[in-house]
Structures are given as structure tokens and as C-alpha cells.
C-alpha positions in Angstrom: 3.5 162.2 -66.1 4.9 164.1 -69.1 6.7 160.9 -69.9 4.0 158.9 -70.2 1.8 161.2 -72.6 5.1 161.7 -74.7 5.2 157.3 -75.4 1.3 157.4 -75.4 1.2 159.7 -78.6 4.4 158.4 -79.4 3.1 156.1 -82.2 0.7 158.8 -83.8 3.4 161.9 -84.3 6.2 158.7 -85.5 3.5 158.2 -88.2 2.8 162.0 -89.2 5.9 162.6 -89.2 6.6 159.4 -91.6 4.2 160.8 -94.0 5.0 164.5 -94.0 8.7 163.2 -95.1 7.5 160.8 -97.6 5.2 163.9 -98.7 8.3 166.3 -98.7 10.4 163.3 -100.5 7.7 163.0 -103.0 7.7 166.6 -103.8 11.3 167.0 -104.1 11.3 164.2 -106.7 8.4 165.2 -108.6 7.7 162.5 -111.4 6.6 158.8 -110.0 9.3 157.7 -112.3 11.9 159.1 -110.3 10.7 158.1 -107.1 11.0 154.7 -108.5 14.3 155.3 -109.4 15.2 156.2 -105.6 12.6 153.7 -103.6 13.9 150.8 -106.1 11.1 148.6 -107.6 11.3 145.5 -104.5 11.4 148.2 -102.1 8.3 149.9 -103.7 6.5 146.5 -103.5 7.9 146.3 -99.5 6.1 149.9 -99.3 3.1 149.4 -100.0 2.4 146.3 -98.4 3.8 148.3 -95.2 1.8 151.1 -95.4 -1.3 148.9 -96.7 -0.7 146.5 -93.5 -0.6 149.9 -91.3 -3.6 150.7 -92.8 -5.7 147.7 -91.8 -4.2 147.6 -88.7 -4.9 151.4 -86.9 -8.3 151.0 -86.1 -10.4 153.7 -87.7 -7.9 155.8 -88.5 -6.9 155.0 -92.4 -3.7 155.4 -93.9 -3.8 157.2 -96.7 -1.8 154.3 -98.6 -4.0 154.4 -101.8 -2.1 157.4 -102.6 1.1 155.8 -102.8 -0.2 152.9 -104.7 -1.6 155.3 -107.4 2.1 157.1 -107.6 4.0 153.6 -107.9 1.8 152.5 -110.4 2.0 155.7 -112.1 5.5 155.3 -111.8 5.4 151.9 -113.8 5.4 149.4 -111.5 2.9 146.3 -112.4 -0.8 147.2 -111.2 -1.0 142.9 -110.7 1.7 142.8 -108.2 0.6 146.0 -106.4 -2.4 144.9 -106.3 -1.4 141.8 -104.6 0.8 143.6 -102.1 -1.3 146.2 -101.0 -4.5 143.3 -100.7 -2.3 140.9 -99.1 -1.3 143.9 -96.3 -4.9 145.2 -95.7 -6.1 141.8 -94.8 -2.7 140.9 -92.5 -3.7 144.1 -90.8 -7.6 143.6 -90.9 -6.7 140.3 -89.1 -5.6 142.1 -86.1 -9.2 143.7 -86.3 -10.9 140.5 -86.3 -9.3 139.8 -83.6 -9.9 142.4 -81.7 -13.6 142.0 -82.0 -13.5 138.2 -81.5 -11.7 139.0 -77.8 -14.9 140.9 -77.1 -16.6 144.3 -76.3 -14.3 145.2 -73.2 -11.4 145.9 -75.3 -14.1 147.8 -78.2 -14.9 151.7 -77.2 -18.4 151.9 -75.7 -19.1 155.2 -78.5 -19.1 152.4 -81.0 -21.3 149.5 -79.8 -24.3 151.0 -81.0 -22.7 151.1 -84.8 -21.3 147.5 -84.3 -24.3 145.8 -83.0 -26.3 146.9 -86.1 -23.6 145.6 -88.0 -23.6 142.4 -86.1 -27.4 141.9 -86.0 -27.0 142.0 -89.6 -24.8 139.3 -89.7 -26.7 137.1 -87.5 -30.2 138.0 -89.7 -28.5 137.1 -93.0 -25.6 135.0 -93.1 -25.9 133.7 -96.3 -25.7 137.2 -98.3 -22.5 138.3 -96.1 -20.0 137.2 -98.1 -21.3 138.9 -100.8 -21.7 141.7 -99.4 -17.9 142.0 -98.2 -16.9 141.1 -101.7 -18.8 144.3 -103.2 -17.8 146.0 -99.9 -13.7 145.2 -100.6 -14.4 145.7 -104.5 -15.8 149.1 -104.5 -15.2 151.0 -101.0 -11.7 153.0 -100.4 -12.9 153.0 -96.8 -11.6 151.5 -94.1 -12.7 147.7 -93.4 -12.5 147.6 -89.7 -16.4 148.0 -89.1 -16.8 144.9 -91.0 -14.2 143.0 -89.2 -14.4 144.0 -85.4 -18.5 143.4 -85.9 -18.1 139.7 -87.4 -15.0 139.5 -84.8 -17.8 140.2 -82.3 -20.5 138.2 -83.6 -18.2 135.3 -83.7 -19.1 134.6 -87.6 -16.3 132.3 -89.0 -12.6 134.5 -89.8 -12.5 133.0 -93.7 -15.9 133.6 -94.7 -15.2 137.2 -93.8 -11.4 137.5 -95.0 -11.5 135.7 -98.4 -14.0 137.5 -99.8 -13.2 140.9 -98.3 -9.8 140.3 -99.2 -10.8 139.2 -102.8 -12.8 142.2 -102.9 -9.6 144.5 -102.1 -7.6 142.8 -104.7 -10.2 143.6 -107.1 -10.3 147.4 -106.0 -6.6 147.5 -105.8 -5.8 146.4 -108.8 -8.4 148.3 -110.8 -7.1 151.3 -108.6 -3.2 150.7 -109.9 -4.7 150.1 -113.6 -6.9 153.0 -114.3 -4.4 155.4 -112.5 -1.9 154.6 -115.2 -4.6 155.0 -118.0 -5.3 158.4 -116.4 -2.5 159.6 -115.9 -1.0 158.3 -119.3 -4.6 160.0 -120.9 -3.7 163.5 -118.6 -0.1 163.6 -119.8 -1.3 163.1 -123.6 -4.2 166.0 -123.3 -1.9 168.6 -121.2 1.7 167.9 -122.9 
């Protein structure tokens, strides 16, 4: 029995652990520059698409991988590219979502019907305006996508009029995200120093 709830939670504590010793690394080389210098730009770019596909992919549970994009780009790497990594792993990991949703409610937790049927009613009421909608959505929310997904999963609305525009919209928020962190920080580091 104790076995079983050790491999159960296994996955959980692998990934706290994962991010109090990337938080501990972080500290101990202060400046984003440096941690560049250690991570090495390719593997930076190999990061965040890891952490950004871990993101989409645990199910209401967010990986704080925004964080780490802001520090690499802070750190000089090009906003473009990790913009493009980080999109490109959100939506491999939203996939999983979608699918999850498509396979139907027995696999879904009953505590979250309620919230997903609204969602899904919507999607059924206007389905003209949705991919709109999940472009603004991926532009301008930090938030987790998977109430999108799972509920268009469910309502069986096509996979590619949900992922290209929510996944255009996360480029767009990605990339702003990697740009304007630079400008800040560059703009913080001007007025402090």
C-alpha cells in the first residue's frame, strides 16, 4: 500500500523538487546572464519548450514556466524564438487536453462538468465567434488553456479551429511577454543603477 501512494505522488514531488532546484540554481547564479552562460543558449530554447509543454499538459495545475521565459529573455536570448518555443510547447501539451475531452466525460472529474458544459454550450450557441475568442483568450490570459480545450474536446468542435488560433494567440502573448520583460528590466536596471 505504501508503495503504491509513493509512485502515485511520484510525479508531483519529481516536479517540486525540479523547480525548488532550478529555484536554488537560479539564486545561486543571480543575473539571467549567467544562467545563460551555464544552461547554454540551445539548451535554454530546449527549456522552455519543456517546461512550456509540461505546462499544457498537467491539467489544471500550471507550470509556472512564464517565469523562466521572462529570466531567459532577460538574459538575452531572442524574445522571437522564445516565443516560438514556449507557444509551440503549450499547444503540444494542450493537445493532450483536447484529447482528453474528445475521449469523453468518464475520464473528466465529475466537480468539473458543471464549469465545462457552460463552456461547451457556448461553443455549440456561437461557433462562429470561437475562434476569436481563443485568439484574444491565448493573446492576453497567463492562465491556463485547459478549460478551453477539454470543453471543445467534449463538444466535439473541430481540433484546428481551436489550436491555431489559441496557439496564435499564445505566440502573441509569449512573445510580447519575452519583449517587454527586457524593456523592463533594461528600464529597472537604468533607474536603480
Amino acid at each position: 500500500m505504501e508503495k503504491k501512494k509513493i509512485l502515485k505522488y511520484f510525479p508531483r514531488i519529481a516536479l517540486i523538487l525540479l523547480f525548488i532546484s532550478f529555484s536554488v540554481f537560479s539564486y545561486l547564479y543571480s543575473s539571467p546572464e549567467k544562467l545563460i552562460a551555464m544552461i547554454g543558449v540551445e539548451n535554454a530554447y530546449l527549456l522552455i519548450f519543456i517546461l512550456a509543454f509540461l505546462g499544457g499538459i498537467t491539467t489544471f495545475s500550471g507550470i509556472p514556466y512564464h517565469l523562466v521565459l521572462v529570466t531567459l529573455a532577460v538574459g538575452g536570448l531572442n524574445p522571437l524564438s522564445l516565443g516560438f518555443s514556449t507557444a509551440a510547447g503549450v499547444m503540444l501539451g494542450d493537445s493532450t487536453s483536447y484529447y482528453i475531452g474528445y475521449q469523453g466525460s468518464v475520464i473528466i472529474p465529475k466537480t468539473l462538468h458543471k464549469v465545462l458544459e457552460f463552456v461547451r454550450s457556448l461553443a455549440l450557441r456561437y461557433p462562429k465567434i470561437l475562434p476569436l475568442f481563443f485568439l484574444l483568450y491565448g493573446s492576453c490570459s497567463p492562465f491556463s488553456n485547459d478549460f478551453i480545450v477539454i470543453s471543445m474536446g467534449m463538444s466535439r468542435y473541430p481540433f484546428w479551429k481551436v489550436m491555431v488560433p489559441l496557439g496564435t494567440g499564445n505566440l502573441i502573448f509569449n512573445i510580447a511577454l519575452a519583449y517587454f520583460s527586457t524593456q523592463a528590466y533594461d528600464f529597472l536596471k537604468g533607474v536603480l543603477i
